[in-house]
PLY file of the C-alpha trace (Angstrom):
ply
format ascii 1.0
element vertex 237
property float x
property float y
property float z
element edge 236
property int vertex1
property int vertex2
end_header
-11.68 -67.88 -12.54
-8.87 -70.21 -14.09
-7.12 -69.63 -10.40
-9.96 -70.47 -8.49
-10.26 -74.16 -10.22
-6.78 -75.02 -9.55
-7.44 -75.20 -5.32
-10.69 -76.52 -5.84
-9.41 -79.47 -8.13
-6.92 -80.20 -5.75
-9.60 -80.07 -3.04
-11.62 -82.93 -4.64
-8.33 -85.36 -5.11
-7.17 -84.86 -1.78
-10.98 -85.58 -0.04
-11.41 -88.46 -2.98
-7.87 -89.73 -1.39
-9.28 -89.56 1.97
-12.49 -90.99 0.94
-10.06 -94.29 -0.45
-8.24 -94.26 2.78
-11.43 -94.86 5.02
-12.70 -97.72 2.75
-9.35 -99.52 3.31
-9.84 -99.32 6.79
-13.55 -100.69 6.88
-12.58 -104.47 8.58
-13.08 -107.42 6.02
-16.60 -108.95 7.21
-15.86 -112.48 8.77
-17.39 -115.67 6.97
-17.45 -118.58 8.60
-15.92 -122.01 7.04
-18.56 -124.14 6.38
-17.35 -127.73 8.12
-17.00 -130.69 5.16
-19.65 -133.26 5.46
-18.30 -135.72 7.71
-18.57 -138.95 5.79
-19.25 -142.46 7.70
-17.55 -145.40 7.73
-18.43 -149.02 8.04
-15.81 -150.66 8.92
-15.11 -152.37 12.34
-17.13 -155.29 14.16
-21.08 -156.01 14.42
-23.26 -157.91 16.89
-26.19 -158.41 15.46
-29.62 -159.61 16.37
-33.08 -159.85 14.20
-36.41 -161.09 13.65
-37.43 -162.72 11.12
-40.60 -164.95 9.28
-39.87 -167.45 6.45
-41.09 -170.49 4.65
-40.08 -173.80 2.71
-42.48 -173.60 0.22
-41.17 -177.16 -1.74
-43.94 -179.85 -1.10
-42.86 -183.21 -0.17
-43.34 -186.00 -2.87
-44.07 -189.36 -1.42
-44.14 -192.67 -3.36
-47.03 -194.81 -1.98
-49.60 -196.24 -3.02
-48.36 -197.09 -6.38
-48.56 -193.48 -7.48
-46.38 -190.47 -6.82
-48.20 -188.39 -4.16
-47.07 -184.29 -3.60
-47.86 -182.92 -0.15
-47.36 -179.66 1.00
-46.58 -179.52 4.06
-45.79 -175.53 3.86
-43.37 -175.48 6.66
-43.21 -171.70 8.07
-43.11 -169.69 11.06
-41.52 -166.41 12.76
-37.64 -166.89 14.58
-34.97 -165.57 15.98
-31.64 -164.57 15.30
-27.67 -163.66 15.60
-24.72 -162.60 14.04
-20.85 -161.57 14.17
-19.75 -159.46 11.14
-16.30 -157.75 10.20
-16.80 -154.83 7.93
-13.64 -152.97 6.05
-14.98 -150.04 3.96
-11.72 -149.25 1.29
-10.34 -146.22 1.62
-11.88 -142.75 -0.11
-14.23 -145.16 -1.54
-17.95 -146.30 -1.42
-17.39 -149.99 -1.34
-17.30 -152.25 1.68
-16.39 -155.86 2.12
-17.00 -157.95 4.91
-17.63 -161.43 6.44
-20.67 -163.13 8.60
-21.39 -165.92 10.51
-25.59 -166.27 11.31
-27.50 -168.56 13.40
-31.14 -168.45 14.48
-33.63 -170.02 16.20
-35.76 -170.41 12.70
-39.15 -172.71 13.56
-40.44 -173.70 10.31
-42.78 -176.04 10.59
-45.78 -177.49 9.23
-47.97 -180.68 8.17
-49.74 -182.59 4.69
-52.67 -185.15 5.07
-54.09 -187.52 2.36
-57.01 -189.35 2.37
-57.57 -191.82 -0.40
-58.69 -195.55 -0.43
-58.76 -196.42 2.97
-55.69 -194.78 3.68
-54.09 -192.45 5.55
-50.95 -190.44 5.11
-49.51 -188.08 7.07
-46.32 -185.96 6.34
-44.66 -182.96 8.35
-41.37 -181.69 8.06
-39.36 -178.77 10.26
-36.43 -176.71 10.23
-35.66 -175.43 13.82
-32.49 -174.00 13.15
-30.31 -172.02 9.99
-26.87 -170.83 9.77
-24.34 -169.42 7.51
-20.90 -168.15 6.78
-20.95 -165.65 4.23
-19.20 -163.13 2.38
-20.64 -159.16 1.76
-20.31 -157.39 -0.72
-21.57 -153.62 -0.09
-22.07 -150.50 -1.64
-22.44 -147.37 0.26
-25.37 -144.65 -0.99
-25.92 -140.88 0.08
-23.80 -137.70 0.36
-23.19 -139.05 3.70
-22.32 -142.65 3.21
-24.74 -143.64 6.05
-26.71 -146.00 3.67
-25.61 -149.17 2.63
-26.90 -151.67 0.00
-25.30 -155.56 0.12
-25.67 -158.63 -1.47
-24.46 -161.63 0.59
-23.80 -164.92 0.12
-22.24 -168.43 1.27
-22.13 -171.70 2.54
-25.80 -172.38 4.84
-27.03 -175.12 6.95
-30.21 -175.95 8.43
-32.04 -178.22 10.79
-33.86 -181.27 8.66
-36.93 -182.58 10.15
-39.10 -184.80 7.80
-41.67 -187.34 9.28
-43.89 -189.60 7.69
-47.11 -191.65 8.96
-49.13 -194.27 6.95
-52.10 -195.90 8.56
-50.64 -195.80 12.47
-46.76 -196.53 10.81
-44.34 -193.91 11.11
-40.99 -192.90 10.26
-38.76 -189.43 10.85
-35.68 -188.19 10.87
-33.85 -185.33 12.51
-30.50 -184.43 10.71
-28.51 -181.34 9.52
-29.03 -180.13 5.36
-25.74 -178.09 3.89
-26.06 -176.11 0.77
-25.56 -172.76 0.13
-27.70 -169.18 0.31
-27.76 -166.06 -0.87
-29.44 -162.46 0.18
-29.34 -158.88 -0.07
-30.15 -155.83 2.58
-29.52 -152.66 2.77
-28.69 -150.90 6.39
-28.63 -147.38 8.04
-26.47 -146.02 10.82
-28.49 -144.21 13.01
-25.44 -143.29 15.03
-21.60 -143.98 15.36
-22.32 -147.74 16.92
-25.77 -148.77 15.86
-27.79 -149.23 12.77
-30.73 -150.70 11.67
-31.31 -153.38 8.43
-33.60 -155.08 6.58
-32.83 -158.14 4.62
-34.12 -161.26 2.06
-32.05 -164.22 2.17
-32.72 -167.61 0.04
-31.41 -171.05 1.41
-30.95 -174.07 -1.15
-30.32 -177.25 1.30
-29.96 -180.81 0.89
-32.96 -182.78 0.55
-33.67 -186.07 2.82
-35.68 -189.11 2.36
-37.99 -191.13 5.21
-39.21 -194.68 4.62
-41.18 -197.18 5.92
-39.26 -200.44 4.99
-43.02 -202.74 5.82
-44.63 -200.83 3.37
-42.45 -199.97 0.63
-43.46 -196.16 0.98
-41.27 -193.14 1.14
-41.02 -189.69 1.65
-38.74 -187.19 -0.10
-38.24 -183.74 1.50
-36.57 -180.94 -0.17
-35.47 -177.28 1.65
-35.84 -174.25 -0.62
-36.29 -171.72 2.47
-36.90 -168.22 1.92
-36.25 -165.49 5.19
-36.69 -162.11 5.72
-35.43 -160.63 8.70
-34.82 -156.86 10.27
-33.05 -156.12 13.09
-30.61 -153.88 14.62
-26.67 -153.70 14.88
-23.88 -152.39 17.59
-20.49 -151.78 16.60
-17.65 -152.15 18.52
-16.32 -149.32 19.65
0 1
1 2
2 3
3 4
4 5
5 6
6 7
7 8
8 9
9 10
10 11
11 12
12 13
13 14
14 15
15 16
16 17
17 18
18 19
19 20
20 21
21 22
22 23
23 24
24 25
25 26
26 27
27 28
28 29
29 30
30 31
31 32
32 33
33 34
34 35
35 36
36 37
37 38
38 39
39 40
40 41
41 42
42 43
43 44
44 45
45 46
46 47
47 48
48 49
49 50
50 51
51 52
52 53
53 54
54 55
55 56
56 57
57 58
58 59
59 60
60 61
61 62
62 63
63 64
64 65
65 66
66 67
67 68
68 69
69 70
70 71
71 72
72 73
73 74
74 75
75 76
76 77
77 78
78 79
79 80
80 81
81 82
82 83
83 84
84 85
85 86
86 87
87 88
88 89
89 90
90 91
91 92
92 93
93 94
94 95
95 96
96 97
97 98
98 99
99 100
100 101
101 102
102 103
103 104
104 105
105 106
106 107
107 108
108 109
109 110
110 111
111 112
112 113
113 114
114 115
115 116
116 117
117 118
118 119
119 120
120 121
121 122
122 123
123 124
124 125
125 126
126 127
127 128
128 129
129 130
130 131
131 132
132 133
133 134
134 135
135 136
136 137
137 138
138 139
139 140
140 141
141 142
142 143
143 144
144 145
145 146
146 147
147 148
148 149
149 150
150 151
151 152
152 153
153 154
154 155
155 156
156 157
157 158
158 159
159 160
160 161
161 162
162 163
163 164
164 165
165 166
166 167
167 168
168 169
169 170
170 171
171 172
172 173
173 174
174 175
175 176
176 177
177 178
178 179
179 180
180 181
181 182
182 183
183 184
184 185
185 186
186 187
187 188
188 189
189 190
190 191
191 192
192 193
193 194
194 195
195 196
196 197
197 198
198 199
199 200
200 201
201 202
202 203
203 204
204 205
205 206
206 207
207 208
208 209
209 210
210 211
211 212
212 213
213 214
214 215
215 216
216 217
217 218
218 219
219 220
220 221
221 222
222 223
223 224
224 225
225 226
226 227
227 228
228 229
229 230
230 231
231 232
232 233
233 234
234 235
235 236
């Protein structure tokens, strides 16, 4: 009996052995690299165009009368727009600087009317065109980097319109306001060369002044505009 276990251990090594030998030759099974999320940039140069709808909500204050009259002459209205932009997004990083220089077609308009003893005044003021040269400052959200939130902000301009009537006399002026304005967006790429954005912007200008020298009355017209605008961008390629 004690002979008969000796082959038959040796049996069960050598067939365990063999056993070994066919699992080494099983092929490895074959995974396939998963490709790293290709991250976007936002760098390079935008055309840009937009709609947009704003208003000057600041009334205009008129002296007349012997009393200090407000009018608001509400001055609002949808437009049209433009832009060039340079983008750089810094390296292995989220944030993104730029530059942009805006004009549109903005036509704001609107009128006041008083009434009062025996006479009649009239004001109406427009803004028929803002612009702007402004700096971005950006900040790039999602695993992708396709979303981007900005603030912006600069030197603006704008068309100055302000008229005045009192009984049948009437005065305007058409002139340019400077000041300054600031905003914020954010913006998606919806592919390699265009992307879409939404955007507030607020425009302090320079107010102006209209008088009618026979009747010692004037009109002062401030410009706190405030825009909204969405649109669509193309990158250079």
């Amino acid at each position: 009996m004690k002979y008969l276990m000796i082959p038959l251990a040796a049996l069960a090594v050598i067939l365990s052995g063999l056993a070994h030998a066919a699992d080494m030759r099983q092929p490895v099974p074959y995974m396939k690299a998963v490709p790293a999320l290709e991250l976007y940039s936002w760098s390079g140069l935008y055309f840009t165009g937009y709609a947009q709808y704003g208003a000057n909500f600041t009334n205009q204050t008129t002296q007349a009368l012997g009393a200090s009259i407000d009018l608001g002459a509400a001055p609002h209205g949808p437009g049209l727009g433009g832009s060039l932009s340079l983008l750089y997004q810094l390296p292995a990083s989220p944030w993104v600087l730029g530059l942009r220089a805006d004009m549109s077609w903005a036509n704001l308009q609107g009128t006041g009317a008083l009434a009062t003893g025996g006479n009649a005044l009239l004001v109406s003021n427009a803004t028929n065109y803002l612009g702007s040269l402004n700096g971005i400052f950006g900040y790039t959200l999602g695993s992708d980097q396709k979303l981007l939130a900005y603030l912006t902000g600069g030197a603006g301009f704008g068309g100055a319109k302000p008229n005045l009537q009192v009984n049948g006399l009437a005065q305007g002026l058409s002139d340019t306001s400077i000041g300054y304005d600031i905003g914020g967006g954010l913006a998606y790429a919806l592919s390699p060369n265009w992307s879409m954005f939404i955007e507030g912007d607020y425009f302090k200008l320079g107010g102006k002044s209209v008088t009618i020298p026979s009747l010692g009355v004037t009109s002062n017209a401030a410009y706190d505009i405030f825009m909204q605008k969405a649109g669509f961008s193309f990158r250079l390629p």
